[in-house]
N, C-alpha and C positions, 0 to 999 in steps of 0.2 A: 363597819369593817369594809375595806376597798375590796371588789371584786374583780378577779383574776379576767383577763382579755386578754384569748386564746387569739397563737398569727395564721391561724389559720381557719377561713370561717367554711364552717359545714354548708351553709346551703349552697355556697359558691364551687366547692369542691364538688357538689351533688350535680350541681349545674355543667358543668365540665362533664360530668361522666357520664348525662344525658348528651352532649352533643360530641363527644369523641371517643363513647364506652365502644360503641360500635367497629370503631378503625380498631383501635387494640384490640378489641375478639377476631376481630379480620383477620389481621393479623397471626396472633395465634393461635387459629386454626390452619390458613395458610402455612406457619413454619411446621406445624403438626403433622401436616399432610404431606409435605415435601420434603422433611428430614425422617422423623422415626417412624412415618407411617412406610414410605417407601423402603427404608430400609428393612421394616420388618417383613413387609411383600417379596423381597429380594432376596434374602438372607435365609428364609423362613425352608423354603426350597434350594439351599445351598451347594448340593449334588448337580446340578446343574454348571455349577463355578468352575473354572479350573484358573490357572495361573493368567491366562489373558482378560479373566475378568476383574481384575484390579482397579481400584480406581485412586484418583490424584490423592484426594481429601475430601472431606466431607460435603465440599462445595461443588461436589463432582454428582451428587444425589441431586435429581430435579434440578440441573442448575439454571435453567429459566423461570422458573417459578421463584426459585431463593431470589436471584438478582430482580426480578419484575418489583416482588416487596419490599425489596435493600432502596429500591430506586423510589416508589412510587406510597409506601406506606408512611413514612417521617415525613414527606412532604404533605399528604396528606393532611395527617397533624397537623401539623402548623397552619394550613388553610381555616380547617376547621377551629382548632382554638382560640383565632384569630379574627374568625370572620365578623366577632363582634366592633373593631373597627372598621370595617365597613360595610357596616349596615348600621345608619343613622338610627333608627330606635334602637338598637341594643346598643351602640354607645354612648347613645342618653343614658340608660337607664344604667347601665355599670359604670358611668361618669361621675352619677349622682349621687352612688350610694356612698355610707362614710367608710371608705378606705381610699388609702393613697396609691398612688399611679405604682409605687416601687411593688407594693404588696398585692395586687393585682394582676401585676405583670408575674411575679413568682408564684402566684394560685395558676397561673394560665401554663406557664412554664416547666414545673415540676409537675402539674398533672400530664402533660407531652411526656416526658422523660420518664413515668412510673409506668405508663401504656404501653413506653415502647421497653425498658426494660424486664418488667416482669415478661410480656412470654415468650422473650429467649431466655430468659430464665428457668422459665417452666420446661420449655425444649431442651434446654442443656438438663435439667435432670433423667428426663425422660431417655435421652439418649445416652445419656451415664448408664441407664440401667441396661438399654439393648447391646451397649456395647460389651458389658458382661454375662449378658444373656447369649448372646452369638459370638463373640470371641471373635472381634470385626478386627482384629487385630492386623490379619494377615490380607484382609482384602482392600488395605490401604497404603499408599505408602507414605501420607503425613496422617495419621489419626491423633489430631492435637484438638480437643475438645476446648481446651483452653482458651488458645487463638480462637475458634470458632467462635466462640462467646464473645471473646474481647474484641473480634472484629465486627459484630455483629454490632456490639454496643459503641463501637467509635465511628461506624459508619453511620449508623443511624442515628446520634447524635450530633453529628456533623448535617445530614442534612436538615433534621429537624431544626439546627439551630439557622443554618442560610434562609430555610424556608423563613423563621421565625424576624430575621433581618429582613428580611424581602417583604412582609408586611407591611412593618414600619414605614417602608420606604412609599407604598402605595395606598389609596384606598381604596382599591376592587380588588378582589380575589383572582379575578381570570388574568390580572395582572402580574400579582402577585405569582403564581404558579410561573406566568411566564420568564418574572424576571430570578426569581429560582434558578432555572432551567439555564439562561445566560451566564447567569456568575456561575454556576459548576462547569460551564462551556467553558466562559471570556479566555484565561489564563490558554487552554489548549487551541484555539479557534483561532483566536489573536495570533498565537504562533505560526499556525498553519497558513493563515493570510500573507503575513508578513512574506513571510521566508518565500512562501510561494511568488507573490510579486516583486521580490527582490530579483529573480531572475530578467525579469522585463528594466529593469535599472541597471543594473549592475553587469558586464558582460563578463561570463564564463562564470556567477554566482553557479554553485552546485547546490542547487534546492531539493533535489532529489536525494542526496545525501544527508542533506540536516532533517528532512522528513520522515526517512527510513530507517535512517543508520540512528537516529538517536535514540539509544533503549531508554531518555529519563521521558520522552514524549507523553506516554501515558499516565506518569504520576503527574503531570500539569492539572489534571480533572481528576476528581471524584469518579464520576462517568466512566472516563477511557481506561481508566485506574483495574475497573470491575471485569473486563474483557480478558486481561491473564490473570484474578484470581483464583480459577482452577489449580495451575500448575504452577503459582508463583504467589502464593498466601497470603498474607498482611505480616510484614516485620514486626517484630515489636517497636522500633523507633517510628515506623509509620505509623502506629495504632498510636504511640506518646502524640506525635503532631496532630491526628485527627481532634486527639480530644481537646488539645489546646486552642488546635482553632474553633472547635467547637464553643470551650468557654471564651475563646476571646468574641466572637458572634454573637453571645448571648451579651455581652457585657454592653456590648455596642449597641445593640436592641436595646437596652434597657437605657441607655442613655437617650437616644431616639426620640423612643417612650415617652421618658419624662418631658419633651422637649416638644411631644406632636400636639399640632393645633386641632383639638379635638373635632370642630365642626369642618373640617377638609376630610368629607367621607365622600367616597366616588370620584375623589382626584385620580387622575395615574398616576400623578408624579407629586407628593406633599409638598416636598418642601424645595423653593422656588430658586434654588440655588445649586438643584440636583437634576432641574430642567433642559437647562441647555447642556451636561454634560450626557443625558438621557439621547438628547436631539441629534447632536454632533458622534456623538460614540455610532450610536446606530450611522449616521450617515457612511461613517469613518470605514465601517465594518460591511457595509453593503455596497461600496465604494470597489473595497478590496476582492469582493466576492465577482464584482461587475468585471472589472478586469481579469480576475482569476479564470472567470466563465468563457469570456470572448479570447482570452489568450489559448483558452483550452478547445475550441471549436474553430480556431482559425490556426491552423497547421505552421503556416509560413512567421506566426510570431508578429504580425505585422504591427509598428506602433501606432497606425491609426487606428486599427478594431482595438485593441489595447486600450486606448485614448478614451475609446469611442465607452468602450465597458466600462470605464471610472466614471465616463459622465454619467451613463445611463443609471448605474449603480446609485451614485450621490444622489440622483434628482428621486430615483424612489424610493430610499432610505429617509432621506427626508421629509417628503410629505405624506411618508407613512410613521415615522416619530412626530409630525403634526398632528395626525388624524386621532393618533394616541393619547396626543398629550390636549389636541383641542375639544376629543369625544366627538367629531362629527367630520365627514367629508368633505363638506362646506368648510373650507380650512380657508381662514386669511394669512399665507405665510410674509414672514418674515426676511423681505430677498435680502435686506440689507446685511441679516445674518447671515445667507446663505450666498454672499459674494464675498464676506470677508471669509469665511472656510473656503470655497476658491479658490481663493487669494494667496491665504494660507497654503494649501493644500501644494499649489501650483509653486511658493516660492521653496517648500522645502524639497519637491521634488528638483526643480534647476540645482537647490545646491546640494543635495545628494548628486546628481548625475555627474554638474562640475567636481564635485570633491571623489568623485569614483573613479580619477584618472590613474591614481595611485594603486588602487586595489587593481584594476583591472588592465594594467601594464607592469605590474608589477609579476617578474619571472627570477624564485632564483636563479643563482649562480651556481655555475657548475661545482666549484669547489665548495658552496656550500649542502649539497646535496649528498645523503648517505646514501639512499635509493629511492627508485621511484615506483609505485602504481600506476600503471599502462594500459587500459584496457576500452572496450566500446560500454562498457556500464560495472556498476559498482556491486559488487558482492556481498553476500551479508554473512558469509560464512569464514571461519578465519584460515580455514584450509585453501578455499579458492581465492582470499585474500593475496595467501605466500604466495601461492600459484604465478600471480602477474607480478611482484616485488621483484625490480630490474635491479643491479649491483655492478654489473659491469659495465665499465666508465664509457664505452663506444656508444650502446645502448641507452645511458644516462644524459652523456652528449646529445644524441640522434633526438628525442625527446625534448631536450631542454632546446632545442633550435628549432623544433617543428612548435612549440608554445610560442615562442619569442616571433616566430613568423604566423601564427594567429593574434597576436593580440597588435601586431601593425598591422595586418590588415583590415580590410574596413566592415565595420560589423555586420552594416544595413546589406551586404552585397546579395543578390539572390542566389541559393542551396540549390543546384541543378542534381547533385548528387549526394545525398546529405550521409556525414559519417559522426557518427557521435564517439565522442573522446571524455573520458574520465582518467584523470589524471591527480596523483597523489604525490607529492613528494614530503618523504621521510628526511629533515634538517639534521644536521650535526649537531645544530643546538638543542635537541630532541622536540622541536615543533611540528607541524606540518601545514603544508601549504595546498590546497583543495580545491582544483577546477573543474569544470564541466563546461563543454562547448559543442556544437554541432555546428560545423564546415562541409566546406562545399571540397570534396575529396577531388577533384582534378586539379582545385588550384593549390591542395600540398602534396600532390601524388609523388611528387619526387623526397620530399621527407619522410612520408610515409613509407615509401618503400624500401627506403634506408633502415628503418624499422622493421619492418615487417621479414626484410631478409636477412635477419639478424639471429645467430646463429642461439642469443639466449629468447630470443623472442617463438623460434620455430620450438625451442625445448618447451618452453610454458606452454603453449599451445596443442602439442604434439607429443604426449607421455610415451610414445611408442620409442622414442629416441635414449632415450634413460633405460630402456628393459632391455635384461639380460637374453641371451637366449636360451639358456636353459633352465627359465624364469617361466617361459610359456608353455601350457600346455595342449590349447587349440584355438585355430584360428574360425570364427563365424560368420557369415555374412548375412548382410540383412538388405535387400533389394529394393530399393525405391520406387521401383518400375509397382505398383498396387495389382498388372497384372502378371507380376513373375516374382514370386516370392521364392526367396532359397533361404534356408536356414541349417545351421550347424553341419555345414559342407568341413569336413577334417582332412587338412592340406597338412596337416603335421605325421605325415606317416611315419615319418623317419624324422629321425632329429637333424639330416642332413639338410632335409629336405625345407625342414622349418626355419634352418638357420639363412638358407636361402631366398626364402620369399620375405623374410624380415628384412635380409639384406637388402631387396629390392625395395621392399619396402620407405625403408631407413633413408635409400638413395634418392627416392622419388620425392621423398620430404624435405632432404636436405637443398635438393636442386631446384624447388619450388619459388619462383617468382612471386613478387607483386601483383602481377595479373594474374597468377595462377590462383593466388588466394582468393581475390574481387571475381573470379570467373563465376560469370550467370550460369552457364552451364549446369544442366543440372546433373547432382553425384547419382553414380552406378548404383551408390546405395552405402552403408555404412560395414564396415570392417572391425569385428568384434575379437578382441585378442584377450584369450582367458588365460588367467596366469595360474600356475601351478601353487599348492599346499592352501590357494586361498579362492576358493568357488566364488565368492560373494566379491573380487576384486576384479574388476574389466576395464578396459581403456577399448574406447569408442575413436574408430576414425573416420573422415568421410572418403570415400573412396572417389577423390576426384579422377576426371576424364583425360587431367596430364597425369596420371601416374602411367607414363609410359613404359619404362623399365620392368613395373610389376604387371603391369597388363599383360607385355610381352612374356613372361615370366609363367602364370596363369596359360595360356594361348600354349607355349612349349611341353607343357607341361595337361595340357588336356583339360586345363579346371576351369576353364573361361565358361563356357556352356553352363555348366553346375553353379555358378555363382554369381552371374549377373543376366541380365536378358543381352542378346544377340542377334545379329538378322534372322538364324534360324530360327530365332522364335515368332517372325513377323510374316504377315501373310504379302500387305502391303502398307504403304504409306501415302495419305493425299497430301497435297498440298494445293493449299488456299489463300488467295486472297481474303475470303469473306469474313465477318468478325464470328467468332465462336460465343454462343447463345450459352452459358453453365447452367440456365435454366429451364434448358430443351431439353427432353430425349436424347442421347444421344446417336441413338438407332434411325431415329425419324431423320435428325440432323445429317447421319448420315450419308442415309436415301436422298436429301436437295443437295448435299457436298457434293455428290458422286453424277448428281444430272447435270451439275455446272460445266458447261462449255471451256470455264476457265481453269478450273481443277488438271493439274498434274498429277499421273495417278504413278506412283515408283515403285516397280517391281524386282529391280535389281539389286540382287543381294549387296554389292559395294555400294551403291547407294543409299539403300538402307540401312548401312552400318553408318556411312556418312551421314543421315538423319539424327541416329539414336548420337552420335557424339556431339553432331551442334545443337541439339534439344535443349531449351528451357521450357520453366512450366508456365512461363507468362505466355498471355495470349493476346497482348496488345501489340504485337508486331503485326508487320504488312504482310507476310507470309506466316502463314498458321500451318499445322499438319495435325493431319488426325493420321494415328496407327493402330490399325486393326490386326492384331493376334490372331495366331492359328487357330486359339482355343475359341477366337469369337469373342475375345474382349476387347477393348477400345479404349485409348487413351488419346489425350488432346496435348499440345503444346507448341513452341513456335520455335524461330531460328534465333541463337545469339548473335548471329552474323549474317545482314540482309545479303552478303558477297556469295555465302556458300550458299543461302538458298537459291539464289537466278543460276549458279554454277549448274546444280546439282538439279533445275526444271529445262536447262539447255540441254545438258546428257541424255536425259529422259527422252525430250521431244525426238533426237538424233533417231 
């Protein structure tokens, strides 16, 4: 009589659970400790709770400890079950025994996958019961046990199964883990490269946009994936994908498998056609990194540090994928490879650059534009998106002729005064078209400020223009001056009264120049306007030094004193040539300010009002001032205009 030959052999499965029993208890103990252990600590004294103690989900208990395991326990696994391919005596000896490479690989495989299922399994009961024991109902606002488990089990199958690909591909372990760690990166990393030095190619590319504004960024990795699942769970079609890629990993493993040259143990790279895409990817990616690096430590964008960081990049990506792939420092490389990637490298960037004329000169037309986004950088919110959305056609104009006069002019020219422009246009054929550029703002100051005095450009900027006046119910000020602070000063005594300093207000905003806006100058302080039926709704404005009208206004009216600093607040003012030390004393700095022979010391009140109006807080002018308060406090800053300060040390000296 034949006897029965079980697929599954006992001492082999015994053998596994001696070298990977350990991670799965790790495991669930860890999910024990960090799911219904903490919650039972938490919950157990739940008088403590009120309504702001809520949390997301589940994954909101210890969620560093969940994610460390999500991350580092399935990879694990797979090292470990695995490590018998590389270590030359244990896969002699489970080479040799009689079973086949398919049945082998699924003793190795399913015991991963029972280690890692059972103790979220065991945790999901456990937590079934605390969660009818404490009635956790109420202190969640996703309590899906469900997902919990199904994510638990699609995540961790997914990486156990990369890891388990990632073997295959090597034979050393510390490689293995490494190249892991890559492929759950490549896909997001890749991007970020890219897109990042696309800006150095392409001119007006918006990389800052494709990097921020893109919400699918994070599902590119595994990894980046794990960062909002607090507050943004696993879909059910995301947990369907997980698993699929997980089975399709496995499948590929096992093809591999059958396919590896057993005695290639201690290779990094098996099989010899996965080598140089090993060599060249690395080069390709440290390449990108080289430039990203030098582009981001050289301010000016310059294309030779640029240049400089692809070489530097390339030369150590490379014979650090030698070192790897040769096991030793003493590397003989290969230049002949490493001048045709060069070669390569160098001809696809000429014909990007040539073929980027199109992209980068390319401005619609006015009639084909609905509206535009207008602003010095890109918002991520959709309120402050409407905000800058331009519609009327002067505006839409003014915009589409200051683009059309950056993209002729010449790229390389030196940024003496750098304005950065983010620009959107909204198509009729419902597309959009997406720039970013930083210019040198005197050579389109005359477009710009065809813009900027544009009566829909003052309204998005300036909400005070849109409000009613019997909308408001008090005006606040907030003083910039660090030593004259005023706050919740109420000029709305009267409704007359209020309708009046709006008015001024309203005027000063309306009459605002170009240069009003770009003024160094620094503001009186910020102008807080609180609207009525709604506490939690304010509109901020800066209280610039042309609001002439309102100033005067304020001044007639007695409230100047009360709301911003004045000469009467100032005991005097020096004035210096010397450079101002932010690192000194200022007290000590003082006392050598004050013994300088050269020092103009200004005690006249017109003067000193003349100080506090040409005051910036930069300190790299040729005339500096320090102003010493009555109270004995001390502030530092210098002149916007080298004219008024020699004016105003001629007076003095008189």
């Amino acid at each position: 009589m034949q006897s029965k030959t079980s697929l599954f052999k006992k001492e082999l499965l015994i053998q596994n659970f001696r070298s990977v029993g350990w991670v799965g208890l790790t495991f669930l103990i860890g999910l024990i400790l960090s799911v219904p252990m903490e919650i039972a600590v938490l919950f157990s004294g739940r008088e403590n709770y009120n309504e702001e103690n809520i949390y997301e989900s589940l994954f909101s208990i210890a969620q560093e400890l969940q994610l460390l395991m999500l991350i580092v326990i399935p990879v694990l696994m797979s090292i470990f079950l695995f490590r018998f391919l590389h270590v030359k005596q244990s896969s002699d000896f489970l080479h040799s025994l009689p079973i086949n490479r398919k049945m082998l690989f699924w003793h190795h495989w399913l015991t991963g996958v029972v280690f890692l299922i059972v103790p979220v399994m065991i945790t999901s009961l456990i937590l079934a019961v605390l969660i009818q024991v404490f009635d956790l109902s109420s202190y969640f606002r996703d309590l899906n046990l469900v997902r919990w488990f199904c994510t638990y089990l699609a995540y961790t199958l997914l990486l156990f199964a990369i890891g388990t690909f990632s073997a295959m591909l090597t034979g050393i372990s510390t490689i293995q883990a490494v190249l892991t760690l890559i492929i759950l990166l490549f896909p997001f990393g890749v991007y970020q490269l890219i897109v990042y030095n696309l800006q150095y190619i392409l001119f007006g590319f918006p990389s800052g946009y494709y990097l921020n504004n893109n919400l699918w960024i994070e599902f590119f990795s595994p990894l980046t994936r794990l960062i909002s699942l607090e507050f943004q769970p696993f879909s059910w079609w995301e947990i369907a994908v997980y698993l699929l890629l997980a089975a399709l990993f496995c499948c590929i493993s096992l093809l591999l498998y059958t396919r590896r040259p057993v005695e290639y143990v201690s290779q990094a790279v098996i099989y010899w056609k996965l080598k140089p895409v090993f060599k060249y990817g690395a080069t390709f990616c440290t390449m990108l990194l080289g430039g990203m690096y030098f582009g981001i430590i050289d301010y000016s964008g310059s294309l030779l540090w640029i240049c400089t960081g692809y070489v530097v990049g390339t030369l150590i990506g490379y014979f650090i994928a030698e070192m790897i792939l040769q096991q030793t420092w003493r590397i003989k490389p290969n230049f002949k490879g490493l001048f045709i990637y060069s070669i390569t490298v160098i001809l696809v960037f000429i014909l990007t650059s040539s073929g980027a004329g199109g992209y980068e000169k390319k401005v619609p037309r006015v009639a084909e534009i609905q509206s535009v986004f207008f602003s010095n950088y890109w918002y991520y919110e959709d309120k402050m998106i409407k905000k800058f959305i331009y519609q009327e056609p002067e505006i839409i104009e003014a915009i589409q002729k200051l683009h059309t006069e950056i993209v002729a002019e010449n790229r390389s020219k030196d940024v003496s005064e750098p304005e950065s422009l983010f620009i959107v246009y909204y198509l009729k054929n419902g597309s959009k078209s997406i720039r970013q550029y930083e210019v040198d703002r005197k050579s389109f100051e005359r477009y710009l400020k065809e813009i900027y005095e544009s009566k829909e450009y003052k309204k998005a900027n300036y909400e005070v223009l849109d409000v009613n006046d019997q909308d408001v119910e008090q005006i606040v000020f907030h003083s910039n001056y660090s030593s004259y602070y005023v706050e919740k000063v109420d000029i709305a005594t009267n409704s007359d009264q209020l309708a009046k300093a709006l008015k001024a207000l309203k005027n000063d905003i309306e009459n605002l120049t170009y240069e009003d806006m770009i003024d160094e100058r620094k503001d009186w302080g910020e102008i807080e306007i609180i609207l009525k039926n709604n506490k939690n709704k304010q509109i901020f404005i800066p209280w610039k030094k042309s609001f002439k009208e309102f100033d005067e206004w304020m001044k007639n009216n007695g409230m100047v004193k009360n709301a911003r600093v004045t000469a009467d607040d100032v005991q005097y003012v020096l004035i210096t040539e010397n450079n101002i030390n932010h690192d000194l004393d200022y007290k000590n700095m003082l006392k050598e300010i004050e013994q300088d022979p050269q020092t103009v010391k200004i005690v006249d009140k017109q003067l000193i009002e003349q100080c506090l109006q040409d005051e910036t807080e930069s300190t790299s002018g040729k005339n500096n001032m320090f102003i010493v308060y009555k109270n004995g406090d001390y502030e530092v800053g210098s002149f916007a205009h080298p004219e008024i300060a020699e004016s105003i040390k001629k007076q003095a000296k008189k």
